[in-house]
C-alpha positions in Angstrom: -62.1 -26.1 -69.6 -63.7 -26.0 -72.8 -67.5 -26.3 -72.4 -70.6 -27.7 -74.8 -71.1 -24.2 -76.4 -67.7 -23.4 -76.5 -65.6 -23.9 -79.5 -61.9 -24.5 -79.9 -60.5 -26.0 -82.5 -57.5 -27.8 -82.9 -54.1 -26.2 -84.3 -54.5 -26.7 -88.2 -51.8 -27.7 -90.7 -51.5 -24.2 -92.8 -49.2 -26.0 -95.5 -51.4 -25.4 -98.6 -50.9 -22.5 -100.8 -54.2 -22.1 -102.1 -57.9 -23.2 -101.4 -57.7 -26.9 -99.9 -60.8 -28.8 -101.3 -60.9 -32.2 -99.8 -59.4 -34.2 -96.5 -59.3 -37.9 -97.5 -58.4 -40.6 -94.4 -55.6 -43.6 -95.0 -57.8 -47.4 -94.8 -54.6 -48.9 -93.7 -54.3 -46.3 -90.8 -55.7 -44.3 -88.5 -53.1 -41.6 -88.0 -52.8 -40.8 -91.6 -54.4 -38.5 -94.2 -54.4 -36.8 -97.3 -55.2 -33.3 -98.5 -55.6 -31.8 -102.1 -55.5 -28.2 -103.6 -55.5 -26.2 -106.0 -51.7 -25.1 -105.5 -51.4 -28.8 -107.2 -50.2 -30.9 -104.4 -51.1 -33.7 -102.3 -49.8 -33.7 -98.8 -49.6 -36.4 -96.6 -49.7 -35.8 -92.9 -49.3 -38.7 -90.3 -50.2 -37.6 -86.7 -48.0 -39.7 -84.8 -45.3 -37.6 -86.4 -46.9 -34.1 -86.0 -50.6 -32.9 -85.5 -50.3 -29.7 -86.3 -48.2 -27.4 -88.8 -47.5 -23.8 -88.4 -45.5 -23.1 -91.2 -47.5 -21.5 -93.7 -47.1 -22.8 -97.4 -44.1 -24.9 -96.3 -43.4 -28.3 -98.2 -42.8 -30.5 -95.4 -45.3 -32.7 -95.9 -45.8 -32.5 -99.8 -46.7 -36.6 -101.4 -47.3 -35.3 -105.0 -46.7 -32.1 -106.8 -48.4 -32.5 -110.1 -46.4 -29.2 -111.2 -43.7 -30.9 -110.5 -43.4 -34.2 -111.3 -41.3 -35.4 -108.2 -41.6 -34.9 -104.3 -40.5 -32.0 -102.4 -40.9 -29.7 -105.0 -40.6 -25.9 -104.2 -43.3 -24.8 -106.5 -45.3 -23.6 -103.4 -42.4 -21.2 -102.6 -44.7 -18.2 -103.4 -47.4 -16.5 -101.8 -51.3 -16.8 -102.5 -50.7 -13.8 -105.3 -47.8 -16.1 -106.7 -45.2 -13.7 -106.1 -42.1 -15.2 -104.4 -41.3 -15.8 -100.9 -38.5 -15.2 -99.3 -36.7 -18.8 -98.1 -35.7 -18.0 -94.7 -39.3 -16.9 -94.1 -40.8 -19.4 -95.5 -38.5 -22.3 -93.7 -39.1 -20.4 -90.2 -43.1 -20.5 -90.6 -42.7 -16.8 -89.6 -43.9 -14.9 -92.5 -43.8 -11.4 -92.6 -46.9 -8.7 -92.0 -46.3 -7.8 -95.6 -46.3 -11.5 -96.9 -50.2 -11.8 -94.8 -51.0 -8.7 -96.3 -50.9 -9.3 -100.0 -52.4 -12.7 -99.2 -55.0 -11.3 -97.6 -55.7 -8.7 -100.4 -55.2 -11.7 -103.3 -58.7 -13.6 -101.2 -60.2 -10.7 -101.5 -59.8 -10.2 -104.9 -60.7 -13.7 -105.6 -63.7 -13.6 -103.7 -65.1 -10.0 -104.5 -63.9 -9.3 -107.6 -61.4 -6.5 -106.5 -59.3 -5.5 -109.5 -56.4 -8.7 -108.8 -52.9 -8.6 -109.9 -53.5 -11.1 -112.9 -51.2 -13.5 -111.5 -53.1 -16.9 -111.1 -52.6 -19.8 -109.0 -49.9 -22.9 -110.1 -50.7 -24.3 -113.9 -52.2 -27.1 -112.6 -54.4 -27.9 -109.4 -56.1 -31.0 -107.6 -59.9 -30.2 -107.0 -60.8 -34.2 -105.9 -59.4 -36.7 -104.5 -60.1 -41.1 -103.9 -58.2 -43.5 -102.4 -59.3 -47.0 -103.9 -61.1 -49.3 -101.0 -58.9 -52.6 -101.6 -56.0 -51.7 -102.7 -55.1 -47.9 -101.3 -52.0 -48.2 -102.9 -53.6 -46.1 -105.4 -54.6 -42.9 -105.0 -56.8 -40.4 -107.8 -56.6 -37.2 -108.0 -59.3 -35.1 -110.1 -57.1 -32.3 -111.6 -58.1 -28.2 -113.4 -57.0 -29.4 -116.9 -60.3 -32.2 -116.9 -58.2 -34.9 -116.5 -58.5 -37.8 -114.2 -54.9 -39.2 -112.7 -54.3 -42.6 -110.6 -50.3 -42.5 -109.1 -49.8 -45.9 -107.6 -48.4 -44.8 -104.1 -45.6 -47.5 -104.3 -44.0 -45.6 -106.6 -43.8 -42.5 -105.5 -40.2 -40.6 -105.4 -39.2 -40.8 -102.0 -41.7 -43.9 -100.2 -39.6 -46.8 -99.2 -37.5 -48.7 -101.2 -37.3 -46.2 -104.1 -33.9 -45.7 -105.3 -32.2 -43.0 -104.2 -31.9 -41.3 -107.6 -35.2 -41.6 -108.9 -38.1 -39.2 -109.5 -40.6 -41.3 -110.1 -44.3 -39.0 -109.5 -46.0 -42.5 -109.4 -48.7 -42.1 -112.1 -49.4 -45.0 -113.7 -53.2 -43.8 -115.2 -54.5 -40.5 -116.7 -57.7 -40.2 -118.3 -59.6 -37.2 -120.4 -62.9 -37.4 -122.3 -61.9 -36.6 -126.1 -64.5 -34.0 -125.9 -62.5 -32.2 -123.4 -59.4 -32.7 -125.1 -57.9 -29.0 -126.0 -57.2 -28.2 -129.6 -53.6 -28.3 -130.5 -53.7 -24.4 -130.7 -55.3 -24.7 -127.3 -52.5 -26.5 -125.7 -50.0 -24.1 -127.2 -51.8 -21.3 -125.9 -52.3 -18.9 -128.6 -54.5 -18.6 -131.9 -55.3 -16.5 -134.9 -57.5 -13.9 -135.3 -57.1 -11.2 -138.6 -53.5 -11.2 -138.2 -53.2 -11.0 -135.2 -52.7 -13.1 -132.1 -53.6 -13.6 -128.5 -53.5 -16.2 -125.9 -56.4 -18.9 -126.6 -58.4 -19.7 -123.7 -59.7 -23.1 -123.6 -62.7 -24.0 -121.1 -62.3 -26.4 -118.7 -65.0 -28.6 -116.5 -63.5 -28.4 -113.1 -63.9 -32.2 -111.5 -65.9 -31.1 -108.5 -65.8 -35.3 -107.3 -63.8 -38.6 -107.8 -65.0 -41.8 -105.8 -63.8 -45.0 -105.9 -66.2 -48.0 -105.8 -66.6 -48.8 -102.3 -67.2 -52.7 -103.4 -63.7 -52.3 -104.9 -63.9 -52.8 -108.5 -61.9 -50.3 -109.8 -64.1 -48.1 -111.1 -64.4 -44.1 -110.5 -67.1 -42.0 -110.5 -66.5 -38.4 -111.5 -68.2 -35.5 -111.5 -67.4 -32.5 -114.2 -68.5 -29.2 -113.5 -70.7 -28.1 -116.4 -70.8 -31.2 -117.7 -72.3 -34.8 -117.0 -71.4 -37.5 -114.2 -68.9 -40.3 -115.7 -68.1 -43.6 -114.3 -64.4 -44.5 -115.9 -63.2 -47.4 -115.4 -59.6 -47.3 -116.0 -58.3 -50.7 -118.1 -55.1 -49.9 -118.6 -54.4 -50.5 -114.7 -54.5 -54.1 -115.0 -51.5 -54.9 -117.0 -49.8 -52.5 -114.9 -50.5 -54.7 -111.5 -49.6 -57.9 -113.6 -46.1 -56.5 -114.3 -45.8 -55.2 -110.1 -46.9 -58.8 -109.1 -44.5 -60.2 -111.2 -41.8 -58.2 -110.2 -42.7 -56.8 -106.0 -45.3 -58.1 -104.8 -46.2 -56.0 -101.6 -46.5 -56.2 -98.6 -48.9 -54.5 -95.9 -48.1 -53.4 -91.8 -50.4 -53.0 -89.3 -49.7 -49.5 -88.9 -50.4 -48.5 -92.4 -48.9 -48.6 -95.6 -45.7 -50.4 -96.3 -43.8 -51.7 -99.0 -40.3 -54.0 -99.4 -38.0 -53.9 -102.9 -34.5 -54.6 -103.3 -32.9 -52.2 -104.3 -32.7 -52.0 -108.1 -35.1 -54.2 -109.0 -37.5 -52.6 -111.7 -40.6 -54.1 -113.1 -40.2 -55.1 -116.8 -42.3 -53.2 -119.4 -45.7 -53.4 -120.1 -46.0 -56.4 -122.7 -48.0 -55.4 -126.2 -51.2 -57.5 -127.1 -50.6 -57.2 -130.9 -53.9 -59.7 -131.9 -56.0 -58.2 -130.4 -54.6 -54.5 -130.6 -55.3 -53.0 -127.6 -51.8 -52.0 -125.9 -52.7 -49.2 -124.2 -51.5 -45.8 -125.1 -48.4 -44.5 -122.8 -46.9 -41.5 -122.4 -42.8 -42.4 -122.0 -40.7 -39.4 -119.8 -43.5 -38.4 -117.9 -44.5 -40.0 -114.5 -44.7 -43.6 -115.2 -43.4 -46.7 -112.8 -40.2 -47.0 -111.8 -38.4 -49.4 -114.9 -41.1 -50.2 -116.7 -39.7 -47.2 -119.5 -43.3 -47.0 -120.4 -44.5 -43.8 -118.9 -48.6 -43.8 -117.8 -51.1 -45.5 -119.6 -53.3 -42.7 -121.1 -57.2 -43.9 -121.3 -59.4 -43.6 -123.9 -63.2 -42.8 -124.2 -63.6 -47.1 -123.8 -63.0 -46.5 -120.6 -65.9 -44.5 -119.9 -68.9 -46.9 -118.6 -72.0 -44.8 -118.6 -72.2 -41.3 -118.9 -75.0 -39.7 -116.7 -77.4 -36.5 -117.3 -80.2 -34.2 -115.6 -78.8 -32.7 -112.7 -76.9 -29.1 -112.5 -73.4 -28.9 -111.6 -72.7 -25.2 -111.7 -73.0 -23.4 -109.3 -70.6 -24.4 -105.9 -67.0 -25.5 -105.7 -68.6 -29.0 -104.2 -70.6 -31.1 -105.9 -70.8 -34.8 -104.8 -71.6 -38.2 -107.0 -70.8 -41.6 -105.6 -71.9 -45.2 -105.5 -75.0 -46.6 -104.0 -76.5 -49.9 -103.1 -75.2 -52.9 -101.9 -73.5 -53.8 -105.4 -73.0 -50.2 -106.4 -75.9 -50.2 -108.3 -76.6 -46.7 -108.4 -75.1 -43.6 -108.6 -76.2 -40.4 -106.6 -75.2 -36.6 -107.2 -76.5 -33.5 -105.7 -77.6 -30.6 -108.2 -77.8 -26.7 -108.2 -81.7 -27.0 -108.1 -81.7 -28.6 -104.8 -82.1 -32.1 -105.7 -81.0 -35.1 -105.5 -80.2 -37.4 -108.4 -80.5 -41.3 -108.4 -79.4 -42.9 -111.4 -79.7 -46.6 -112.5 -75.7 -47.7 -113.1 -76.5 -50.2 -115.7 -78.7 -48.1 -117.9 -78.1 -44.4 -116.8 -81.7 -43.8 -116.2 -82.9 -41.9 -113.4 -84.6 -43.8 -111.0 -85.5 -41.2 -108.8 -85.2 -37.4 -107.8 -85.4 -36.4 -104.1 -85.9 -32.8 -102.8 -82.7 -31.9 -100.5 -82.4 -28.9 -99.9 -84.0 -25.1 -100.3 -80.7 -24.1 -103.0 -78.0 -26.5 -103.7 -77.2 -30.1 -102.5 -73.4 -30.8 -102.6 -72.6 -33.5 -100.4 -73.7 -36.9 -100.9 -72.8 -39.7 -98.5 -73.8 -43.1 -98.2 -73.3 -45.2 -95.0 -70.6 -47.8 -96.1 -73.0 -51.1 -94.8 -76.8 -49.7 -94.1 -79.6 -48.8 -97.0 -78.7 -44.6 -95.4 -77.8 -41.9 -97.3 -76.4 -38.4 -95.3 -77.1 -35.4 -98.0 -76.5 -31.6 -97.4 -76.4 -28.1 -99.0 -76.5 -24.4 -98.2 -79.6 -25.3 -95.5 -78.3 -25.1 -92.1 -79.0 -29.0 -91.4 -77.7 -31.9 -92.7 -80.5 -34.7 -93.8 -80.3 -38.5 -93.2 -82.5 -40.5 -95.7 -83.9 -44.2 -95.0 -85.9 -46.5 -98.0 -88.9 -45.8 -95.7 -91.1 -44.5 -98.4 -94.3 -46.7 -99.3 -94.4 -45.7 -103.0 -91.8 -45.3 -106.0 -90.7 -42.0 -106.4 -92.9 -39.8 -108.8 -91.4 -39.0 -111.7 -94.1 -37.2 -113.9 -92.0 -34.1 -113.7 -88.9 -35.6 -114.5 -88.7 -34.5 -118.0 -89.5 -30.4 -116.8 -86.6 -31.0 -114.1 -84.3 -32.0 -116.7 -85.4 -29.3 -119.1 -84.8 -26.4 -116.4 -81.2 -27.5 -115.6 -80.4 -27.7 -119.1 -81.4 -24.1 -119.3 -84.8 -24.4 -121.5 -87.1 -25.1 -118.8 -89.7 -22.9 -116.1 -88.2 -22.0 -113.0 -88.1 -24.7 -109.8 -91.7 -25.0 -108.1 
């Protein structure tokens, strides 16, 4: 019998490839949940079904592949050095000494700089994750080329009432700040340089957090590594639920999400707004909602709210911003210099700056109905703060703070 000091864990589900970065639960049930990685893919795992998975890197559970495009893909065939698998191995969940060996050796090398085999993860993987409040139907993922993606989860190759031929992926929203847009060199891969040429490496600002609005707005908060904090607040979705309600509306279970749609019935295409010339940009071929022949809406830099400065996102693989206040009225992120950052949603000022931790605060959590805020870091503790204080925050450092995380200022006091 296991005892207080004692600890054993449950069986875990082994089905990711590559590092999994967040574990978000289903708000229309209690057995389900969803993981993201950075082998690109969202699984889905529902515990009445299975509560545990032994076959490492299988595709059992796979919702989203966005390597892919369409569910059950086998892009995860492959070990963590990406060298192929062999199928009866992988199937059986029995993989070979050798097969543990070079995954083992492919950590290490990522981890300690070991001289590595050059051979890097899938093209594209999912570093965040947010399922919105009020209507979970849709799901955003933050992904390693900067850009932000919302799949509506109705439309997702393979979830009920989907016709058996389709390959829908669902997304019906991608977004990417202009200034993170790659050159067209860039997204070729190569440039010039006296002649001659070599692959062109563009930098990109891994999304270290996506959060949806807990009062259920719509709006996303994301954090870029590198970069600033961006509420986006994605316009294009509207038309997009005008053309499902017209054509399916759904319908919800008790035991989590479910949807009915005869069979063959499509939703008609998104209609263009020609006075006022604003039809959304879509991308036709690629993802998109089953009949609407549209493709996803791609956003624009109008959908950005407020951008948000000051803090240090640099340094971990987790770095927190989300909502706060009764209305959502601020937004909070951790910071490399141990700090905590309250912004002002409206104007993007900071209202206040909080000492967290000794290092680095990553995780930022409100309580979803109390004025309580659960923070933590590299400390050993986690810290629960209260509005207790009887005086504003001082700020009269605020502008050396901001100065040393830029990289101009005196070291942290």
């Amino acid at each position: 019998m296991a005892t207080p000091d004692s600890y054993n864990p449950h069986p875990p589900f082994l089905c990711h490839s590559h590092v999994t970065y967040e574990v978000v639960a289903d708000p229309t049930s209690p057995s389900i949940f969803f993981s993201c990685s950075d082998d690109g893919t969202v699984n889905q795992y529902d515990l009445r079904i299975r509560d545990h998975c032994a076959c490492e890197h299988c595709n059992k559970h796979v919702l989203i592949d966005a390597n892919r495009g369409h569910r059950g893909s086998k892009t995860r065939e492959r070990g963590l050095d990406g060298r192929p698998r062999d199928r009866d191995e992988e199937g059986s969940g029995n993989s070979s000494d050798g097969h543990r060996l070079r995954d083992r050796d492919y950590i290490m090398n990522q981890l300690f700089g070991v001289t590595s085999r050059g051979i890097p993860p899938p093209d594209l993987g999912i570093t965040a994750m947010g399922i919105h409040p009020t209507h979970p139907v849709y799901l955003a993922l933050g992904c390693t080329d900067d850009s932000v993606r919302v799949f509506d989860r109705r439309f997702i190759s393979g979830m009920p009432g989907q016709n058996a031929g389709d390959n829908s992926t669902g997304e019906v929203y991608r977004f990417r700040p202009s200034r993170m847009q790659p050159a067209e060199s860039e997204e070729e891969g190569y440039d010039s340089d006296g002649g001659t040429t070599r692959p062109k490496r563009h930098v990109f600002h891994k999304i270290s957090s996506l959060k949806y609005d807990p009062t259920g707005s719509g709006d996303l908060v994301a954090s870029y590594s590198g970069d600033k904090v961006y509420v986006i607040r994605p316009n294009g979705l509207k038309k997009h639920e005008e053309a499902v309600e017209m054509a399916i509306p759904p319908t919800w279970a008790s035991d989590g999400f479910a949807r009915s749609m005869d069979s063959g019935i499509g939703i008609p295409e998104l209609e263009s707004d020609d006075s006022k010339g604003k039809r959304p940009a879509t991308d036709s071929g690629v993802g998109g909602t089953q009949g609407s022949g549209g493709g996803f809406v791609r956003g624009a830099d109008e959908d950005i709210v407020k951008m948000y400065s000051g803090h240090r996102n640099e340094r971990t693989v987790i770095k927190e911003a989300y909502f706060y206040g009764g209305r959502s009225e601020f937004i909070l992120s951790g910071s490399d210099d141990g700090r905590i950052f309250i912004w002002d949603k409206g104007t993007g000022n900071v209202k206040a700056v909080l000492m967290g931790d000794q290092r680095v605060v990553n995780c930022v959590q409100p309580h979803p109905s109390i004025p309580c805020l659960a923070t933590s870091g590299i400390d050993h503790d986690v810290k629960i703060w209260t509005p207790t204080a009887n005086a504003p925050c001082d700020l009269s450092d605020l502008e050396e703070i901001i100065k040393h995380n830029e990289g101009s200022g005196t070291p942290r006091k």
